[in-house]
MDTraj code that builds the backbone (N, CA, C; nanometers):
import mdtraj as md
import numpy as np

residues = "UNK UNK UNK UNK UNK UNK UNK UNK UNK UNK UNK UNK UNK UNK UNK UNK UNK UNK UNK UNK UNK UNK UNK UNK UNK UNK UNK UNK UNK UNK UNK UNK UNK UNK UNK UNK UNK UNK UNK UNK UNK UNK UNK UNK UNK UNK UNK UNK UNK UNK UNK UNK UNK UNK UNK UNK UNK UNK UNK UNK UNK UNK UNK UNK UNK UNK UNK UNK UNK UNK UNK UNK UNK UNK UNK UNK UNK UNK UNK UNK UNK UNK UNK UNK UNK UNK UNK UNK UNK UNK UNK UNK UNK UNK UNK UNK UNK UNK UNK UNK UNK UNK UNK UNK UNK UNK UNK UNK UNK UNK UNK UNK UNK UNK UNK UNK UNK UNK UNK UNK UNK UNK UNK UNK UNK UNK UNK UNK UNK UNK UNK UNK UNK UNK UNK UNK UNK UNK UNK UNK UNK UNK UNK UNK UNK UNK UNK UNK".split()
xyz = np.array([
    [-2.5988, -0.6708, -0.3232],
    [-2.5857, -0.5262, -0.3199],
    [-2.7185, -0.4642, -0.3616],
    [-2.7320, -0.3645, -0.2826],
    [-2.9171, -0.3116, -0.3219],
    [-2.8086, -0.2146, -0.4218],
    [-2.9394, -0.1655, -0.4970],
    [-2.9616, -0.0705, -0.5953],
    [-3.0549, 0.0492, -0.5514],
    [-3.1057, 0.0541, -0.4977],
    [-3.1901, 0.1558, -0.4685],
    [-3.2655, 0.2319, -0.5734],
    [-3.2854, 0.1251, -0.7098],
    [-3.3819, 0.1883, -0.8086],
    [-3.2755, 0.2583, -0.8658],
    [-3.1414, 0.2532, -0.9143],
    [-3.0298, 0.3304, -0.9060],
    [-2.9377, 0.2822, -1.0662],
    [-2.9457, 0.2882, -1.1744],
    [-2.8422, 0.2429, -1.2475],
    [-2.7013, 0.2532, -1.1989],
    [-2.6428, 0.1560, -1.1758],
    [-2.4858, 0.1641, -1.1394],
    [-2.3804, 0.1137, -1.2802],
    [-2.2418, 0.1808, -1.2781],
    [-2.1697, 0.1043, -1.3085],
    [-2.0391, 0.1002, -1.2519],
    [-1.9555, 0.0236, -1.3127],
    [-1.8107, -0.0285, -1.2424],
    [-1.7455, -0.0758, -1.3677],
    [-1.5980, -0.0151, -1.3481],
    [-1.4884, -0.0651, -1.4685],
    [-1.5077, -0.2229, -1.4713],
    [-1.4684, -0.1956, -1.6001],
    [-1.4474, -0.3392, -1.6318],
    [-1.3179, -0.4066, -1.5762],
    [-1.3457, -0.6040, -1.5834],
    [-1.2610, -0.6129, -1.4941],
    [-1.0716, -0.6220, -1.5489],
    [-1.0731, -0.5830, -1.6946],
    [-0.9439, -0.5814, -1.7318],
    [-0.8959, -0.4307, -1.7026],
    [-0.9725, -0.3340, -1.6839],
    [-0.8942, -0.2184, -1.6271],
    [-0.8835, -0.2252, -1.5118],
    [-0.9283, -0.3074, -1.3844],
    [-0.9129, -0.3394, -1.2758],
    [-0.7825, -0.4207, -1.3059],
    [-0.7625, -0.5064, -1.3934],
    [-0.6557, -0.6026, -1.4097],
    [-0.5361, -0.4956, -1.4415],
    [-0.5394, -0.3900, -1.4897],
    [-0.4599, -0.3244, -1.5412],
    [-0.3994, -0.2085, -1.4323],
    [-0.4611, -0.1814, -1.3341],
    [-0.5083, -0.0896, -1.2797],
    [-0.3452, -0.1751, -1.1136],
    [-0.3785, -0.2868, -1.1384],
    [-0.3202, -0.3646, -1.0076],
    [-0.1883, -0.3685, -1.0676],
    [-0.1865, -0.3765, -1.1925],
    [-0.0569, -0.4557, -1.2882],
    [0.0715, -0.3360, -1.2666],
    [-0.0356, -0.1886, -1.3085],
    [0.0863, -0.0736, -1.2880],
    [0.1207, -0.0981, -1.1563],
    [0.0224, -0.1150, -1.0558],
    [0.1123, -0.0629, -0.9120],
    [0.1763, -0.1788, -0.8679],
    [0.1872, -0.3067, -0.9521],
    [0.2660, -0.3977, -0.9286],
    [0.4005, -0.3575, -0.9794],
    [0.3784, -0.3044, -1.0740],
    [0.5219, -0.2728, -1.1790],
    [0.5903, -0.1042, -1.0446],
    [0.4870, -0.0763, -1.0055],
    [0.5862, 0.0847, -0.9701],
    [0.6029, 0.0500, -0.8041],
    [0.5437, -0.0914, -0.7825],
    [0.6288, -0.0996, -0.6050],
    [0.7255, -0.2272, -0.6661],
    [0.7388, -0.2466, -0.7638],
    [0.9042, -0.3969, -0.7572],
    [0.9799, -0.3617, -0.6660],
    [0.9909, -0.4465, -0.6000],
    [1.1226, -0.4412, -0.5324],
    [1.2581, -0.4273, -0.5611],
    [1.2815, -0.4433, -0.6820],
    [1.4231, -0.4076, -0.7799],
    [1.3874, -0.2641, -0.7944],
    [1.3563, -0.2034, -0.7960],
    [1.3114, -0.0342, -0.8543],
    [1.4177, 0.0337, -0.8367],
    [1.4700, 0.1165, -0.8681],
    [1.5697, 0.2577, -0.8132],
    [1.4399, 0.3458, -0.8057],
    [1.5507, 0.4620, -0.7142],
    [1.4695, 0.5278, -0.6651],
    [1.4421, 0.5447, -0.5274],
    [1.4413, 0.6747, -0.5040],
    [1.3693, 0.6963, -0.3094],
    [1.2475, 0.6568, -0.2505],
    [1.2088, 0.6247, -0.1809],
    [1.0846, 0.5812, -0.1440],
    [0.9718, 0.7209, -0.1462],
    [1.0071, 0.8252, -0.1607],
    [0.9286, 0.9057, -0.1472],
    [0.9067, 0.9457, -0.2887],
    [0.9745, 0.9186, -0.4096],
    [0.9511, 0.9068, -0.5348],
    [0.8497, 0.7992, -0.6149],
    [0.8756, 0.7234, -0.4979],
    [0.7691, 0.5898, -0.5061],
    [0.6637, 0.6036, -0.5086],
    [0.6126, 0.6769, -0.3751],
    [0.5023, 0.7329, -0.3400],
    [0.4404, 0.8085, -0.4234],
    [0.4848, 0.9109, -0.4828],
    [0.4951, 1.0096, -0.5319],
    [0.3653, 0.9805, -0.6643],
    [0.4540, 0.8751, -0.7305],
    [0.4311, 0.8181, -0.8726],
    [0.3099, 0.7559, -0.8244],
    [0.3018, 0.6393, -0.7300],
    [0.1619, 0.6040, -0.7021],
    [0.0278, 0.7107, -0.6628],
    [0.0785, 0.7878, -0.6065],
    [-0.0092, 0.8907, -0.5830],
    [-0.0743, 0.9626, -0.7278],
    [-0.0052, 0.9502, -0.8102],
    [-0.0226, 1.0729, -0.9287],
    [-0.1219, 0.9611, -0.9832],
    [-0.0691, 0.8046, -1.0375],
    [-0.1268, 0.7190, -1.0695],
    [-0.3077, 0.7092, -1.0137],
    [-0.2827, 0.6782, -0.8750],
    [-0.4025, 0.6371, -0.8178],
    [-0.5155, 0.7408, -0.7947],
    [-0.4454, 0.8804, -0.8147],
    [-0.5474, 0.9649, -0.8352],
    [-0.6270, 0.9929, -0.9284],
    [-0.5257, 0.9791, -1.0516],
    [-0.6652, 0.9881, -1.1742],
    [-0.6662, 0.8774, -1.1799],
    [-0.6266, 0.7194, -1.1846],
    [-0.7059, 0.6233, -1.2107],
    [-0.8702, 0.6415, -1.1424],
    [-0.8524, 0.7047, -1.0021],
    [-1.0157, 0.7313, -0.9333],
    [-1.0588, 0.8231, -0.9690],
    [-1.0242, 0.9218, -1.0297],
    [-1.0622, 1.0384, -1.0823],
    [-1.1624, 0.9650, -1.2354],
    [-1.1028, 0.9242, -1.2859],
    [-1.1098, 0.8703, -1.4341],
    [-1.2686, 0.7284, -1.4124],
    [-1.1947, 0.6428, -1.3001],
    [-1.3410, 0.5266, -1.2645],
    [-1.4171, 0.5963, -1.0977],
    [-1.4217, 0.7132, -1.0602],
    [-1.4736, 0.7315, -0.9834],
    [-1.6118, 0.6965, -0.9262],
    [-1.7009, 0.7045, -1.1104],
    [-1.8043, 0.7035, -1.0647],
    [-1.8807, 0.5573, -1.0472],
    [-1.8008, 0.4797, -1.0952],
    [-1.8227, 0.3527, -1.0699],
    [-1.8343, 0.2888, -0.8935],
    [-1.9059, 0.1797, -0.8878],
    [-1.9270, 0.1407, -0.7672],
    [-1.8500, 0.0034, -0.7609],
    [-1.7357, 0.0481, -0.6832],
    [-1.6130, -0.0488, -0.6668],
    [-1.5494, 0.0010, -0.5508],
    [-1.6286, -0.0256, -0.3921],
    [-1.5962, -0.0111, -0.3007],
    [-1.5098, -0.1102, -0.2513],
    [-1.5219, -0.2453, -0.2755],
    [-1.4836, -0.3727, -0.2128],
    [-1.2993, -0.4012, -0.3072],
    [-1.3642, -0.3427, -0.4010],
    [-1.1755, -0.3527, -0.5007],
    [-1.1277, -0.2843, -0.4228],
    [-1.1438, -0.1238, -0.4052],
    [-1.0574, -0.0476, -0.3997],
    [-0.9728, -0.0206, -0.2449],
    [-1.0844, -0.1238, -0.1661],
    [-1.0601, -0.1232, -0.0518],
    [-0.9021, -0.2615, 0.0114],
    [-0.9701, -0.3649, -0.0885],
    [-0.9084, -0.4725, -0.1174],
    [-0.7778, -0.4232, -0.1510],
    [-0.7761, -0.3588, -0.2874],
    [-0.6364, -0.2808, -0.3560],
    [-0.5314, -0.1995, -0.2363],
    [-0.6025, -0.1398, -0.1550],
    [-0.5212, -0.0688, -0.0601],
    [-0.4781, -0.1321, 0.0033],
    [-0.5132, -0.2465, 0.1076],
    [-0.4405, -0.3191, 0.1917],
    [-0.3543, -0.4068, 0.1208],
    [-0.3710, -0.4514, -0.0172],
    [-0.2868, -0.4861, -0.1204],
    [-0.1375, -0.4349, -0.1385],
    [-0.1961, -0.2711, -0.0998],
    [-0.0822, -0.1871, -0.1845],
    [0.0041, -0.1579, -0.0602],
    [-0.0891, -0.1536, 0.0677],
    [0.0401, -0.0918, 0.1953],
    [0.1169, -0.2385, 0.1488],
    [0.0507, -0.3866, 0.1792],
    [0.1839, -0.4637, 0.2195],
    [0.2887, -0.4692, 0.1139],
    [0.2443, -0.4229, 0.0145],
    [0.3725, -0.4363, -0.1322],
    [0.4797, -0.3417, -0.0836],
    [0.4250, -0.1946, -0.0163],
    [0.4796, -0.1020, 0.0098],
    [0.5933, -0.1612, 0.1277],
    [0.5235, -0.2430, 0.2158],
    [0.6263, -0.2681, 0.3461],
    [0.6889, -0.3564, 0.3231],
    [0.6765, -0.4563, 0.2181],
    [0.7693, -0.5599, 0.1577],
    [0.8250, -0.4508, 0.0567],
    [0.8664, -0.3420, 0.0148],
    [0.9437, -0.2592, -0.0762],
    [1.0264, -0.1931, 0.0486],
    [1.0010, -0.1700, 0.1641],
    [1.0832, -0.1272, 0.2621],
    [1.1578, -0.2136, 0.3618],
    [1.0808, -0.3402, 0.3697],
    [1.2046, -0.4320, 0.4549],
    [1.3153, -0.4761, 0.3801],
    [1.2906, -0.5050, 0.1906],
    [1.3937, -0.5346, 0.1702],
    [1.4980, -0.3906, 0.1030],
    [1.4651, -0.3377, 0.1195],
    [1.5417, -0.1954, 0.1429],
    [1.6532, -0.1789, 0.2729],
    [1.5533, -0.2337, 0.3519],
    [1.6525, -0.2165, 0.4920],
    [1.7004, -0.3605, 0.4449],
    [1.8540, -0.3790, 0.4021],
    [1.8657, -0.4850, 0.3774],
    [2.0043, -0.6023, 0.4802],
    [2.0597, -0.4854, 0.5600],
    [2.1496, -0.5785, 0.6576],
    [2.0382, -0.5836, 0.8045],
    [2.0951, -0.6676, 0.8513],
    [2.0199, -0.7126, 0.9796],
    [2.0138, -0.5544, 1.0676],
    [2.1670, -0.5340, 1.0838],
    [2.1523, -0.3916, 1.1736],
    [2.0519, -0.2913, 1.1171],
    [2.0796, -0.2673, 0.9913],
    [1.9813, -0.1504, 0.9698],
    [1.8480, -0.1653, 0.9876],
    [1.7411, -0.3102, 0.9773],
    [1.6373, -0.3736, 1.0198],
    [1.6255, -0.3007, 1.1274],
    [1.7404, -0.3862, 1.2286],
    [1.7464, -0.3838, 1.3937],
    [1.6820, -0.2226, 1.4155],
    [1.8076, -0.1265, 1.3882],
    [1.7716, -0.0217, 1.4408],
    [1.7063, 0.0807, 1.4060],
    [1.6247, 0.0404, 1.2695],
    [1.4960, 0.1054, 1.2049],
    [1.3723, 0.0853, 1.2870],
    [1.3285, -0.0524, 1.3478],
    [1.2344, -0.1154, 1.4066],
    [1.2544, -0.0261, 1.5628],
    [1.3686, -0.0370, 1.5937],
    [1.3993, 0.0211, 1.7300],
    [1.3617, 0.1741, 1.7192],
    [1.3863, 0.2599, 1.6623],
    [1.3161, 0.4105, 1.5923],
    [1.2060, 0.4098, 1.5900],
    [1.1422, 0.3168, 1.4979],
    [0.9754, 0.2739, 1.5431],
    [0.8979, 0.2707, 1.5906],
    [0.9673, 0.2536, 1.7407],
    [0.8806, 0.2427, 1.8247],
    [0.8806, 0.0379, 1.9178],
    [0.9762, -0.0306, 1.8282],
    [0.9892, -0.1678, 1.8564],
    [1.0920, -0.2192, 1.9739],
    [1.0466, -0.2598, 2.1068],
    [1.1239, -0.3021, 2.2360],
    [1.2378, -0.3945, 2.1381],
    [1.3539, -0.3517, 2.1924],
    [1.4368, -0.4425, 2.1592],
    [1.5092, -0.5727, 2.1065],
    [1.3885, -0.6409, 2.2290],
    [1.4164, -0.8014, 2.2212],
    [1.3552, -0.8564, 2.0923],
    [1.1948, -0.7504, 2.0876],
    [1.1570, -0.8426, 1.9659],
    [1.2196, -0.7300, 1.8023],
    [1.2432, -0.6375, 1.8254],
    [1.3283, -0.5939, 1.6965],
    [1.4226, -0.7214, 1.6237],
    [1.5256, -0.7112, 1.7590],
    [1.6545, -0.8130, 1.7420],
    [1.5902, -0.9475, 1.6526],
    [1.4769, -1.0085, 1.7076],
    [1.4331, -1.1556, 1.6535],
    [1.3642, -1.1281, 1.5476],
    [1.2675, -0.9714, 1.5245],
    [1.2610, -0.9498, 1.3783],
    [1.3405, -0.9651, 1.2546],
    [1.4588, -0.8553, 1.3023],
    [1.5519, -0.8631, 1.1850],
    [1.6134, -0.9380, 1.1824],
    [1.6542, -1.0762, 1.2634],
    [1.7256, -1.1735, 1.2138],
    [1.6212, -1.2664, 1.1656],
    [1.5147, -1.2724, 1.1229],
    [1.4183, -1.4251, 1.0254],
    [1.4936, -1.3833, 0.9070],
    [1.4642, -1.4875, 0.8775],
    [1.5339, -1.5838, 0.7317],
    [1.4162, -1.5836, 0.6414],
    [1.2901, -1.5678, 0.7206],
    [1.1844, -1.5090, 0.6193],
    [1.2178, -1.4639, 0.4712],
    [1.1379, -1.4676, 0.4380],
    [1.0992, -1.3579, 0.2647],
    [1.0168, -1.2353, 0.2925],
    [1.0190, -1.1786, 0.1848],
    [0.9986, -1.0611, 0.2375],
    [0.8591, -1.0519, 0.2183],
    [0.7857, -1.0787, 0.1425],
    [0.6153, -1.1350, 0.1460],
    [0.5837, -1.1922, 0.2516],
    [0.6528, -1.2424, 0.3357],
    [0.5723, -1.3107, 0.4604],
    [0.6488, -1.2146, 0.5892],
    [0.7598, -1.1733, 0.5644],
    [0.7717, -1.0738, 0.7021],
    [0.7304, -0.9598, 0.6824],
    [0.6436, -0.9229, 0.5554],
    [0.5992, -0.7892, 0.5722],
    [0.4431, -0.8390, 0.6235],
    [0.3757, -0.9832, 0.6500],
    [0.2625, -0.9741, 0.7158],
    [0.2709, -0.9939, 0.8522],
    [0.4058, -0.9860, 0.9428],
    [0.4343, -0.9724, 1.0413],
    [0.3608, -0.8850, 1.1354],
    [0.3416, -0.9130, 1.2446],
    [0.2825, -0.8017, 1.3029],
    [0.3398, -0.6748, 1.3631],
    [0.4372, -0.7474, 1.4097],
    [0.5788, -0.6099, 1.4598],
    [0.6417, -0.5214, 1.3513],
    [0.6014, -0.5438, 1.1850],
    [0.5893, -0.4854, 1.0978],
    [0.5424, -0.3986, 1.1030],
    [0.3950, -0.4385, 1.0633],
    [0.2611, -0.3847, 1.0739],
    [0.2901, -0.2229, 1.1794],
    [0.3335, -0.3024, 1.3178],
    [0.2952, -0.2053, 1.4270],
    [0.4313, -0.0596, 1.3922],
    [0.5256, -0.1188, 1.3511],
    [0.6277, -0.0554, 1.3187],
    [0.5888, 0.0919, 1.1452],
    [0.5532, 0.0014, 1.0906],
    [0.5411, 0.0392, 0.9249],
    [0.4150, 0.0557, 0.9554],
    [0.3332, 0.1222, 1.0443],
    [0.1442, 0.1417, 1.0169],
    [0.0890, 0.2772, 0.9309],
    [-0.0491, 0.2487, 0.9266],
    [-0.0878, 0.3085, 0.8193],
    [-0.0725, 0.4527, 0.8042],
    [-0.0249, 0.5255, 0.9694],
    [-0.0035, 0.6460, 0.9932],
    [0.1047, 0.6965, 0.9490],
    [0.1920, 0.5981, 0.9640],
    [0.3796, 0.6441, 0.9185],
    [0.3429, 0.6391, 0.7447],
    [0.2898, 0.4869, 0.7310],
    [0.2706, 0.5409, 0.5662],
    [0.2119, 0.6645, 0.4723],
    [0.1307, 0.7370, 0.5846],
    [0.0886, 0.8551, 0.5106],
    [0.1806, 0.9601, 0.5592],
    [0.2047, 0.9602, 0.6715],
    [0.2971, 1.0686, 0.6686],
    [0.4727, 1.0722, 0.6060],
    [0.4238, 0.9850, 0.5239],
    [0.5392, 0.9463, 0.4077],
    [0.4940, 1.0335, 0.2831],
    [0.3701, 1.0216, 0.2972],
    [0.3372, 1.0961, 0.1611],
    [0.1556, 0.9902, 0.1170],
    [0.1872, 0.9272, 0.1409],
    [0.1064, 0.7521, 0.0858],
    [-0.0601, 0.8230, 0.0839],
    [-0.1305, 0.8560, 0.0163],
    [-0.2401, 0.8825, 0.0343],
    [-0.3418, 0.7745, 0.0140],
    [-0.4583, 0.7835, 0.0992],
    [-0.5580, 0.6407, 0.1355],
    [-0.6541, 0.6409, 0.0023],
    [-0.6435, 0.5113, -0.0551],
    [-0.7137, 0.5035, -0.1633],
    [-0.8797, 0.5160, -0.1484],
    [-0.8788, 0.4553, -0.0233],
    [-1.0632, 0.4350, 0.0388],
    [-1.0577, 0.5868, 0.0591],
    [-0.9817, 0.6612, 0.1147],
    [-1.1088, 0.8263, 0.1128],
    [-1.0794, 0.9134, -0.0492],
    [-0.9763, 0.8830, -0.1021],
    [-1.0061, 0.9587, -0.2458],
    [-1.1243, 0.8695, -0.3105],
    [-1.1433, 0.7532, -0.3016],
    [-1.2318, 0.6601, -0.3535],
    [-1.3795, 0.7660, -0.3391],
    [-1.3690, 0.7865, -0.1753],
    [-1.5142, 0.7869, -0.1205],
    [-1.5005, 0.9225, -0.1725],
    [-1.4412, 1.0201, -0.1458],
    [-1.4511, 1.1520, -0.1822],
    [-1.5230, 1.1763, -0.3217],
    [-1.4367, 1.0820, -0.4297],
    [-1.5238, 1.1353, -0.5880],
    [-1.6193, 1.0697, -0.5773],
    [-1.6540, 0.9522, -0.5592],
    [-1.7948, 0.8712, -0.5588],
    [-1.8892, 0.9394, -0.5313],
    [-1.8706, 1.0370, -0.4163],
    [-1.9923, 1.1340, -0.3446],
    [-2.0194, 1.2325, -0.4296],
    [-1.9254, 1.2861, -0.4547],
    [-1.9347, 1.4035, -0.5553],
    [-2.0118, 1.3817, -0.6764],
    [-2.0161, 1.2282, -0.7074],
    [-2.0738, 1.2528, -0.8586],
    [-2.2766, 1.2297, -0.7908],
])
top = md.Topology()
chain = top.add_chain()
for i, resn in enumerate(residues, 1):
    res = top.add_residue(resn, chain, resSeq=i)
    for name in ("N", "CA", "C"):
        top.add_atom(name, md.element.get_by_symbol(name[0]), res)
traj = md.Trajectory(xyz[None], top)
């Protein structure tokens, strides 16, 4: 990483450790609660956590952390949808042809590995997640970084 003649710094790595630990604890999959309450709380979280280490240079975490955080998010929503039908005809709403909905929601999978599915993915993408509420950690990231 150049410096550009530049003193940098970056949190340390136990508030990074700490930082993953809450949004491990506020996407469990046991949680009560609406999904848009979910959101909600991560949002409030992840804003001043970047607000608070903004000025630090931790592009590669925070970028890392997000694709981290959608799949926790889409493994917090498949096993939500938790009978086959409701799978079925959530995926089918989606935007998902039939045939492969049907063979989605019936794997025997876990939910860590069918949320890296791709008919997931295409179903649960990063667009539906924000227009859930889900705000992108990489542009609040980039937004305060610039500012300072």
């Amino acid at each position: 990483m150049e410096n550009d003649g530049k003193v940098r710094s970056r949190p340390h790595k136990t508030a990074k450790q700490k930082f993953r630990k809450r949004l491990r604890h506020l996407t469990s999959r046991k949680r009560p609660g609406t999904f848009l309450d979910i959101v909600k709380e991560i949002n409030q979280y992840t804003h001043g956590w970047i607000n608070y280490y903004g000025i630090g240079d931790m592009k590669n975490f925070i970028r890392e952390t997000a694709q981290w955080l959608k799949h926790r998010l889409r493994q917090l929503i498949w096993k939500r949808w938790k009978r086959v039908s409701t799978r079925f005809y959530r995926l089918m709403r989606y935007g998902i042809d039939r045939e492969e909905a049907w063979k989605v929601a019936n794997s025997r999978k876990g939910y860590w590995r069918m949320s890296k599915n791709q008919t997931i993915h295409r179903a649960i993408n990063n667009k539906r997640l924000a227009s859930w509420g889900l705000k992108d950690l990489n542009q609040l990231y980039q937004h305060r970084y610039l500012s300072y």
